[in-house]
C-alpha positions in Angstrom: -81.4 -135.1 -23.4 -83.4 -136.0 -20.7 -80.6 -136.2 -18.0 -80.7 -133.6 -15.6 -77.5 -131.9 -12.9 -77.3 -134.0 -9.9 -79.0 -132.0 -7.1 -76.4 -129.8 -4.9 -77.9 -131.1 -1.6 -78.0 -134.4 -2.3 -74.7 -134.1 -4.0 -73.1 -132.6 -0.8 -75.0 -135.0 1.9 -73.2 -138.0 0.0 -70.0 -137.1 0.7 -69.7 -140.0 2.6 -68.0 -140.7 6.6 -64.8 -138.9 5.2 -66.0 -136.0 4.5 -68.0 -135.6 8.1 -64.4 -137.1 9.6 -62.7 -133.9 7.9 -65.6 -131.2 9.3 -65.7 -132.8 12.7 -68.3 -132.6 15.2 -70.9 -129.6 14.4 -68.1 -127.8 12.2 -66.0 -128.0 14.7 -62.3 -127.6 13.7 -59.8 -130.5 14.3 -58.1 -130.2 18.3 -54.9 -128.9 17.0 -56.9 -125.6 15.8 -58.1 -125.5 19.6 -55.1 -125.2 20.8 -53.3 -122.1 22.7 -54.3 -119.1 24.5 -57.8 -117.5 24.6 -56.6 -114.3 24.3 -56.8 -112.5 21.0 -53.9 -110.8 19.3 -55.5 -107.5 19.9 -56.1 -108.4 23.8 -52.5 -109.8 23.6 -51.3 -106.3 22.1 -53.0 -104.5 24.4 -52.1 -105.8 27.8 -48.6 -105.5 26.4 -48.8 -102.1 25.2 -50.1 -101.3 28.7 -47.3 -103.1 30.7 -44.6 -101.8 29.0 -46.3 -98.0 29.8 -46.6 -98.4 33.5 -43.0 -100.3 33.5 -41.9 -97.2 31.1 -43.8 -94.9 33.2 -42.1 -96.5 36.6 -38.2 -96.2 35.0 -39.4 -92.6 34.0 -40.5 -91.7 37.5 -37.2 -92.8 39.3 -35.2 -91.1 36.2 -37.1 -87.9 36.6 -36.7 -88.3 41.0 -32.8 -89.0 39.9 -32.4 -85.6 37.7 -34.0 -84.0 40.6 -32.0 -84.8 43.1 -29.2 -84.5 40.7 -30.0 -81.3 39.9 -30.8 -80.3 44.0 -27.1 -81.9 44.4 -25.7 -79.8 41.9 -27.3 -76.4 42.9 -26.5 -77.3 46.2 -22.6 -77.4 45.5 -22.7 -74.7 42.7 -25.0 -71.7 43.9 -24.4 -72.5 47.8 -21.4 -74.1 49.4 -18.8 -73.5 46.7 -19.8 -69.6 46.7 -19.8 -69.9 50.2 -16.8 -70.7 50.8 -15.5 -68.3 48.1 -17.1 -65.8 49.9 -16.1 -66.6 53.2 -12.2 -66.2 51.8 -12.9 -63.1 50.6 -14.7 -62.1 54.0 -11.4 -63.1 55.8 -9.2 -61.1 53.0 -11.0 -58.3 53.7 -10.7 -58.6 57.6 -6.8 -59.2 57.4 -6.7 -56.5 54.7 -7.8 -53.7 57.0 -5.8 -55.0 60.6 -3.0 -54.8 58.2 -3.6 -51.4 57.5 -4.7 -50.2 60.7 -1.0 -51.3 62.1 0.8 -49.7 58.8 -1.3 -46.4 60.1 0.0 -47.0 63.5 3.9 -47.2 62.7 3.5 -44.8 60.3 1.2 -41.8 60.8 1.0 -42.0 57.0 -2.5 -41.8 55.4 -1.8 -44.3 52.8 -1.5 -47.2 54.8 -6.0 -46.6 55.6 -6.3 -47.6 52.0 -6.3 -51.3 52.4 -8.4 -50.6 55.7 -10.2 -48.4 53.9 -10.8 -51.3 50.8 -11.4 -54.0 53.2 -14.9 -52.5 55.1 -16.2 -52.0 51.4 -15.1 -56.1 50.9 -16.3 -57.2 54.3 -19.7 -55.8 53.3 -20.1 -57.4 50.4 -18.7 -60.1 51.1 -21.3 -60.6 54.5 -23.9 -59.5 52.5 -23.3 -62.0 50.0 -22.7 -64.8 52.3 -25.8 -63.8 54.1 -28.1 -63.9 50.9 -26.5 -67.9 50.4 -27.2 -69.1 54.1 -30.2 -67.4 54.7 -30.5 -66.1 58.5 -30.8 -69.7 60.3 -28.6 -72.5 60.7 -25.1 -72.8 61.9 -23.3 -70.8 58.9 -25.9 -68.4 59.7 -24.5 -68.3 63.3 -20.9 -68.1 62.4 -21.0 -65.3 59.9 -22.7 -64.0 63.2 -19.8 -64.9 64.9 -17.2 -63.7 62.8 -18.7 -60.2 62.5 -19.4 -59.6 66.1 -15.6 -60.5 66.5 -14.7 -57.8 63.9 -17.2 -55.4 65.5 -15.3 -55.3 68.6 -12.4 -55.1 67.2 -13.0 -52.1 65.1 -14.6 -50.6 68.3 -11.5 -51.2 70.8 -9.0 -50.8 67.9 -9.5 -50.1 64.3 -11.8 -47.1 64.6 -10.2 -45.2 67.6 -6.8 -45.5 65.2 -8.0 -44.8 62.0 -9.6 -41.8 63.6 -6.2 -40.3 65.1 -4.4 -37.4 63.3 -1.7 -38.4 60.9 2.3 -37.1 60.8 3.2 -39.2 63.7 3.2 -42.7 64.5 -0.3 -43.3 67.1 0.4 -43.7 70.6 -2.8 -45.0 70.8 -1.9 -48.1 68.1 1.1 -49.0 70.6 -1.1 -49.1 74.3 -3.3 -51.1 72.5 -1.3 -53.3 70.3 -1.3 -56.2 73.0 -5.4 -55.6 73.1 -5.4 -55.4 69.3 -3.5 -58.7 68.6 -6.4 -60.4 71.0 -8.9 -59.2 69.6 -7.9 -59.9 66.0 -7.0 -63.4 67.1 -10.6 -63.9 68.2 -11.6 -62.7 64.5 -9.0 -65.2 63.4 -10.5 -68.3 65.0 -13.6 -67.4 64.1 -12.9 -67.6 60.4 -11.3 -70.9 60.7 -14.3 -72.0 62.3 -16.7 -70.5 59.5 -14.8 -71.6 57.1 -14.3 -75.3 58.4 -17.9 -75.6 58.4 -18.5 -74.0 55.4 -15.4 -76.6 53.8 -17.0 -79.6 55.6 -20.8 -78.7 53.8 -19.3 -78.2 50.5 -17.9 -81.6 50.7 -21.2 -83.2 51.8 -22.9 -81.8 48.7 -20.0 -83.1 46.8 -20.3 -86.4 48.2 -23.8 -86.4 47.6 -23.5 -85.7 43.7 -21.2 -88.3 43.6 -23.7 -90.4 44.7 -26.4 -89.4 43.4 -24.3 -89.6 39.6 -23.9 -93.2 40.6 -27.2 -93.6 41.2 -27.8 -91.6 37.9 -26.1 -94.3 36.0 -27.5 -97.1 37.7 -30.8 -96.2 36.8 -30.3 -95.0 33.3 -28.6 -98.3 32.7 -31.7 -100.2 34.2 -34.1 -98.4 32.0 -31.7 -99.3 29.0 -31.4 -103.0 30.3 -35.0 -103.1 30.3 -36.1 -101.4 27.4 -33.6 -103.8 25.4 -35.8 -106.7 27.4 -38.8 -105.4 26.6 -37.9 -105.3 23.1 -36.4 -109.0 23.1 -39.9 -110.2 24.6 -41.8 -107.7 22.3 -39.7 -109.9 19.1 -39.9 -113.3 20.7 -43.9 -112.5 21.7 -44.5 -111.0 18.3 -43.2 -114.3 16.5 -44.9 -116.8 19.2 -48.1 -115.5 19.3 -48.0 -113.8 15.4 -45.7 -114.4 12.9 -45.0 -118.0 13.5 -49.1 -119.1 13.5 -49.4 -116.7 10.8 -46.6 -118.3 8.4 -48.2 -122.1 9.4 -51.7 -120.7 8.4 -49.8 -119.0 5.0 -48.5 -122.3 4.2 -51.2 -124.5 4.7 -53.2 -121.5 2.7 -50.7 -121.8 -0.5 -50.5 -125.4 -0.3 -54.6 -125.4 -0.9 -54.1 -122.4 -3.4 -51.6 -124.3 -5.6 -54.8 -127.4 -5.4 -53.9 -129.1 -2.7 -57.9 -128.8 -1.6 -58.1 -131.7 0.8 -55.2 -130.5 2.8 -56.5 -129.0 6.4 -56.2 -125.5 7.5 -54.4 -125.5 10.7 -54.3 -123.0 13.4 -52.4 -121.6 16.5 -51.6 -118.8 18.5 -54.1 -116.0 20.2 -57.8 -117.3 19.5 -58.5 -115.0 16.3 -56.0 -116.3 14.5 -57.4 -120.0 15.4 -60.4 -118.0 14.9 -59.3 -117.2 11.2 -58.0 -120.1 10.2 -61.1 -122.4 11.4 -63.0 -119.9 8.8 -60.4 -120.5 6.4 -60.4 -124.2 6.9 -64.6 -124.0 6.5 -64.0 -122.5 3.1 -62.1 -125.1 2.1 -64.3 -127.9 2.3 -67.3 -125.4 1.1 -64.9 -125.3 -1.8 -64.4 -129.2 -1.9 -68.0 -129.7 -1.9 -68.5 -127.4 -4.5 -65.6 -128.8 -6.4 -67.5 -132.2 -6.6 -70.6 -130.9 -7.7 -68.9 -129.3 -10.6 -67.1 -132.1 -11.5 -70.5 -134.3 -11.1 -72.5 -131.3 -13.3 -69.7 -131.4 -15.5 -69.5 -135.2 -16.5 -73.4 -134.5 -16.7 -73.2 -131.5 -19.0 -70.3 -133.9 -21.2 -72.9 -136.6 -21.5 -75.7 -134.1 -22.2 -73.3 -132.3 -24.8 -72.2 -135.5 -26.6 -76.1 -136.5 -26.3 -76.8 -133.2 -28.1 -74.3 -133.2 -30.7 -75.6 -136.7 -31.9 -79.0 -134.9 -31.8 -77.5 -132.2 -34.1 -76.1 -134.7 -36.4 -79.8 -136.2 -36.4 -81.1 -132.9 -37.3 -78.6 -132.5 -39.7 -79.2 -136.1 -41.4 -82.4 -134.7 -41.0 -82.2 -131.2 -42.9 -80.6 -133.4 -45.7 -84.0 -135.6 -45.8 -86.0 -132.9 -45.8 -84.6 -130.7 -48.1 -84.0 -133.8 -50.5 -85.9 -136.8 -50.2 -89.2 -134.8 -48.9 -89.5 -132.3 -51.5 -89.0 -134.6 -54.5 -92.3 -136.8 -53.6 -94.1 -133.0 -52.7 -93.0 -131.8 -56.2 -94.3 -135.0 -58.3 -97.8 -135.2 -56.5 -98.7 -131.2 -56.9 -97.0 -132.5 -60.9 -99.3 -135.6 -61.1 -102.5 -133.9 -59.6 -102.1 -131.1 -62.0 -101.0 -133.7 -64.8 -104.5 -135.7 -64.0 -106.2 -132.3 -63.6 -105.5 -130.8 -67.0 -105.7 -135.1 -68.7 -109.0 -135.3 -67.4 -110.6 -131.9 -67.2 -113.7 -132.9 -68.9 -114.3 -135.8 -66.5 -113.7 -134.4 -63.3 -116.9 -132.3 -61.7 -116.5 -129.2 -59.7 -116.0 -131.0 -56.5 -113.3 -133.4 -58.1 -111.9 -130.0 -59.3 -112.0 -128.6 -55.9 -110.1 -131.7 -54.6 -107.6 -131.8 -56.8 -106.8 -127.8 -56.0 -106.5 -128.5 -52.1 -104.2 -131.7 -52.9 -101.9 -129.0 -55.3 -102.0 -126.3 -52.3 -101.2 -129.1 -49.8 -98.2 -130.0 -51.5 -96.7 -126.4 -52.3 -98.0 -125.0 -48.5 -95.6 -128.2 -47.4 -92.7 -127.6 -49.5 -93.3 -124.0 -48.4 -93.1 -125.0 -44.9 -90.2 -127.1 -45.4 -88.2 -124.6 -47.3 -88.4 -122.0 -44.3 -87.6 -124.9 -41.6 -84.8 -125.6 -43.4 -83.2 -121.9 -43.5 -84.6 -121.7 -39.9 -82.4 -124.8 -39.0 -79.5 -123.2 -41.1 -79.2 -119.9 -38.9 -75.9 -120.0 -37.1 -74.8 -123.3 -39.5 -74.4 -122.2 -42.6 -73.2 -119.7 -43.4 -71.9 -118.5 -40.8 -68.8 -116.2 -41.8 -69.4 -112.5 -40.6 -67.8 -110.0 -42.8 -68.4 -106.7 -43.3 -71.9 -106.2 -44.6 -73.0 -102.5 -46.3 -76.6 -102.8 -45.8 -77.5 -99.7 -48.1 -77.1 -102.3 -51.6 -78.2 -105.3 -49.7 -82.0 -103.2 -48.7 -81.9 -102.4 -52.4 -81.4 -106.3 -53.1 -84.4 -107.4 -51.0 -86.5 -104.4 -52.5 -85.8 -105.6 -55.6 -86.8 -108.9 -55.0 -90.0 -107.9 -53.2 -91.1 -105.6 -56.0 -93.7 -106.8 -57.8 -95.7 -107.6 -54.8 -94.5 -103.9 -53.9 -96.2 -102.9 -57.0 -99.1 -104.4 -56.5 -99.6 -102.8 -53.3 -98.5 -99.6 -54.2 -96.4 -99.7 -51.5 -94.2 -96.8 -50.6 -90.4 -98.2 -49.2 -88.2 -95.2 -48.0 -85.3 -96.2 -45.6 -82.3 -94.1 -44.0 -78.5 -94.0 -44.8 -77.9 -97.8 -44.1 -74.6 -98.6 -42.0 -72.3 -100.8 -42.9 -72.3 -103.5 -40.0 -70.0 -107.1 -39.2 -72.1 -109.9 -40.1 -73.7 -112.8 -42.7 -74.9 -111.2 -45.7 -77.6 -114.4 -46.7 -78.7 -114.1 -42.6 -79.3 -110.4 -43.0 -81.0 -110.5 -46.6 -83.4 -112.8 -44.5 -83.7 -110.9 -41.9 -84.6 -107.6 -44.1 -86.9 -109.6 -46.6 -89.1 -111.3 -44.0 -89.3 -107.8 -42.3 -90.3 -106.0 -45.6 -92.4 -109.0 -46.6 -94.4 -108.7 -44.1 -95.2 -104.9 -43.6 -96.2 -105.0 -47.3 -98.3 -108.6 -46.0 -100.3 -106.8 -43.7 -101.2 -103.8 -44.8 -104.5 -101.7 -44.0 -107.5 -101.9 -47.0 -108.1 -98.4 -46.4 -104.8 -97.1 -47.5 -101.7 -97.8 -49.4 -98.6 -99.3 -47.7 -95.9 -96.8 -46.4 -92.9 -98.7 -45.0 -89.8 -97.1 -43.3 -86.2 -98.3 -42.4 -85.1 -96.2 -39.7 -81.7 -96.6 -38.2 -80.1 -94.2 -35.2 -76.0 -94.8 -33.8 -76.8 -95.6 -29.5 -74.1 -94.9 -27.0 -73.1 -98.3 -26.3 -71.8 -99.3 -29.9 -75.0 -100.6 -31.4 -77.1 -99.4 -34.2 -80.8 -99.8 -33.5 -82.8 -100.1 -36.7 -86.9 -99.7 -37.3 -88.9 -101.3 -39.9 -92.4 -99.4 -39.5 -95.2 -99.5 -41.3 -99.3 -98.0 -41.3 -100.5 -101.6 -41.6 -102.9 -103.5 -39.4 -100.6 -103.4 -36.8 -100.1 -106.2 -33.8 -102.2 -106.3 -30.3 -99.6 -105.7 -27.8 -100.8 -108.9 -26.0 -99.0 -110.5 -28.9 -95.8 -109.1 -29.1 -93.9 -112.2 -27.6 -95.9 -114.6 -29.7 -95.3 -113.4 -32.8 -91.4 -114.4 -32.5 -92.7 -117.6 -31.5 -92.4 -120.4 -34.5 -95.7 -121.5 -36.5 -97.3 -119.1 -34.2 -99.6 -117.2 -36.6 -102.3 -114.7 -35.5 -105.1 -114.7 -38.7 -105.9 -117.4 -40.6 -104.2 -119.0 -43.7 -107.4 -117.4 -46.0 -106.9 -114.4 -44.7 -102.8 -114.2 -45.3 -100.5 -116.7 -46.8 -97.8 -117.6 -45.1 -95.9 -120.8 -42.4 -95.5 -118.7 -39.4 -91.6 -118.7 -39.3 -90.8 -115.7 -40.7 -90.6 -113.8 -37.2 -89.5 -116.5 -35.4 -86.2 -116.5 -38.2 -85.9 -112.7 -37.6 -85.3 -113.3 -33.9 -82.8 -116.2 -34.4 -81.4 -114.2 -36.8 -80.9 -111.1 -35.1 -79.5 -112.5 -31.8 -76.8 -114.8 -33.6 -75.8 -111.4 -34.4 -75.7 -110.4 -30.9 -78.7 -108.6 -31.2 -82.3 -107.9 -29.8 -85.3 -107.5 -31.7 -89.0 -106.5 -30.1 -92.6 -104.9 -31.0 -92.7 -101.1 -30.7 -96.4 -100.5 -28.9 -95.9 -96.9 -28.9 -95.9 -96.6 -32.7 -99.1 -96.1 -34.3 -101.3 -96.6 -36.6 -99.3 -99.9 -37.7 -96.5 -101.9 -37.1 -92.9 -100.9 -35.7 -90.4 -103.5 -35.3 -86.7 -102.4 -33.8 -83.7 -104.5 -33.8 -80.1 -103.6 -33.3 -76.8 -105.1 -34.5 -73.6 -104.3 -33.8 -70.8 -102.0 -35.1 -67.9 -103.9 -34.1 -65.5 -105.6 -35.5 -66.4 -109.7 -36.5 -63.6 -110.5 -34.0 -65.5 -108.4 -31.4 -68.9 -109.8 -31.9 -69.0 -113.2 -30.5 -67.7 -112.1 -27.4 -70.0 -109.0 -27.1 -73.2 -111.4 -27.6 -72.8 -113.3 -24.5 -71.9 -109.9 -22.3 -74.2 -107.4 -24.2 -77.5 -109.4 -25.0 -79.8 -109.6 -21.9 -79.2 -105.7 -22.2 -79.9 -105.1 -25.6 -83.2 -106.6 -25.0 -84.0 -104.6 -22.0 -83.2 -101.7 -24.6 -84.9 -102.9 -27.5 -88.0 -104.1 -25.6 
């Protein structure tokens, strides 16, 4: 019983060279958890993250410079040569459109033949003005449109006009001097459309040949940024599983090999630095465990011995309780028998003092076999009897006052209680408890007035009752209120009231086999109050609840 737990440092310095060989060197962790890059995985991540956005930003740039000049391309060939050169057609439609009429007019005479003339200045005009708002004023379509109309100027002026302007009825003389002059002229207007519309052919092709190109460009690009998004997502995946997932399933295995108990198994780790980082603390709570591991083993073949030490102590005790309550009281009963045997036998002999001795032998013997009786139902608490059952205190108070009532009676004591629950527990225990309780407010009670004793019981919100024996007694100095509970700790003299000094101390012992609390009330007064609680579960429920509930209930009950 004297054994003691081995100490934890000494315990954990004796590990021996192993365990400093599995540490290493200030805590160190073994080389292979050194090893790989310093960067952390969020470093790692980063300076990925950022890579692939200027790379991403980069393939974005030349797509976006691509679309443009896809888009200038296009414009280029729809909204300027191609309508250009549409217009330029139409331009030299409406130019052959009127020198066809103006020579029908000159045959003729006949006014119908200025309608296509007529038609075709309305179509020249738009069509110059058109072609005039798609090549601006500068440049060389600019300078053939110039071309072409100052062509068709003169040869409205030296032909057209002067013809259209002649009387009808009769063919124009005027149309057949100047046919020869006409024809010339017209000619001229000719070549200049050819030319205007050769150059206006020859930039319509360029822009074609340029969006050709610039598609093919298009799709080179688009299929870069594709080829290198797919590479960036094949790194991302190989990167990912080198520098994460791979160190990360090593570390989960070494981790489940130590969960399943595999304790002296090391914690490797690789990869970025936290995850070394990570498993080096892993790897430290391992061995903290180990160590801890051997000192519980080491306390627990300690607390074994110390448990088989005590239960041969118990049995001692036991052995002993039989001796006690046997072989002890026996020789108690036949010398307060003899000295009262020799007392009466020999009355006339014996002198006061004799007489005085013989009393003192008598009390001796019954104060001892007093003392005895309440060690042994002190030692029996949580032994015998032991079987909780439900337990109607409301008969079993009646029980106890009924026992108690001639020393009621001749205190003139007044016992009142409250509706008694019905609570899980040992009858025997709880008669005790009660009669040692009632006992002793009718014990010690005040000269100056009669006892009045009251059993007071209230339901609190954690399941527990929490009864109240009170009384108008002498009351306890709160400076006592611990040592009362205390056995053979007794606070007046044996002249003054009888009694061993256990019956509070059995109170206590009974009360928190029950899972309960009891304490001294100081705020009650004049007398005693002395609360307790008990619980109202079921007796299932109750051994459990003790070890959870009772440093609470005290709290409560003190």
């Amino acid at each position: 019983m004297s054994q003691e737990l081995p100490d934890r440092e000494s315990s954990q310095g004796a590990e021996g060279p192993g365990a400093a060989a599995d540490t290493g060197a200030a805590g160190r962790p073994p080389e292979d958890l050194r090893t790989g890059s310093s960067w952390t995985t969020r470093r790692t991540l980063n300076v990925s993250v950022l890579v692939t956005m200027v790379l991403l930003t980069l393939l974005g740039g030349c797509g976006i410079w691509v679309f443009a000049r896809s888009a200038e391309a296009t414009g280029r060939l729809v909204d300027r040569s191609s309508p250009a050169l549409v217009a330029a057609v139409k331009l030299e439609s409406a130019l052959v459109n009127q020198e066809t009429g103006i020579r029908g007019y000159g045959l003729t005479g006949q006014r119908q033949f200025l309608e296509p003339y007529h038609d075709g200045l309305a179509q020249e005009r738009a069509a110059a003005a058109r072609l005039r708002s798609l090549l601006g004023h500068d440049g060389q379509a600019a300078q053939d449109l110039a071309r072409v109309l100052e062509r068709s100027e003169a040869w409205q002026k030296q032909v057209a006009r002067p013809v259209a302007a002649a009387p009808s009825g009769a063919p124009v003389r005027l149309a057949t001097q100047r046919a020869q002059a006409g024809l010339h002229s017209f000619d001229a207007v000719r070549t200049e459309l050819a030319v205007q519309r050769g150059h206006l052919q020859v930039e319509r092709d360029r822009a074609r040949a340029d969006l050709q190109r610039v598609r093919v460009l298009q799709n080179w690009v688009s299929a870069a940024i594709a080829v290198l998004v797919l590479a960036m997502l094949g790194l991302a995946v190989v990167g990912l599983r080198r520098a994460v997932t791979t160190p990360l399933g090593a570390l989960s295995s070494d981790v489940r090999a130590v969960t399943r108990g595999d304790f002296r198994r090391p914690v490797h780790g690789t990869g970025p630095a936290d995850l070394r980082a990570l498993a080096s603390d892993i790897d430290g709570m391992r061995k903290r465990l180990v160590e801890e591991l051997e000192f519980s083993d080491a306390a627990r073949s300690q607390l074994d011995e110390q448990a088989t030490e005590l239960q041969r102590s118990n049995n001692e005790l036991e052995q002993f309780a039989y001796v006690a309550s046997h072989d002890l009281q026996e020789p108690l009963r036949k010398v307060a028998s003899f000295c009262q045997l020799l007392q009466r036998r020999n009355a006339e002999q014996l002198d006061d003092r004799a007489q005085q001795y013989i009393a003192f032998a008598v009390d001796g013997a019954n104060r001892m076999q007093a003392l005895i009786n309440d060690l042994l139902a002190f030692s029996r608490v949580g032994r015998v009897h032991a079987d909780h059952t439900s337990v109607d205190l409301q008969p079993l108070f009646g029980q106890v006052r009924e026992s108690l009532s001639i020393a009621i009676e001749e205190a003139s004591a007044t016992v009142t209680h409250d509706p008694l629950p019905t609570v899980p527990g040992d009858p025997t225990q709880l008669g005790m408890l009660l009669q040692n309780l009632l006992s002793n407010a009718v014990k010690f009670r005040s000269p100056d007035r009669p006892p009045a004793i009251h059993l007071s019981v209230r339901k609190e919100e954690d399941g527990f009752w929490q009864f109240a024996m009170e009384d108008n007694g002498i009351g306890i100095d709160p400076a006592y209120s611990e040592k009362v509970f205390v056995i053979f700790q007794r606070l007046h003299t044996r002249e003054s009231y009888a009694g061993t000094g256990i019956g509070l101390a059995l109170c206590k012992k009974v009360v928190e086999y029950h899972g309960g609390a009891i304490a001294v009330d100081h705020d009650h007064s004049p007398g005693t109050r002395i609360t307790f609680t008990l619980a109202d579960h079921t007796p299932e429920a109750v051994a459990s609840e003790t070890s959870e509930r009772a440093p609470q209930r005290e709290a409560t009950a003190s």
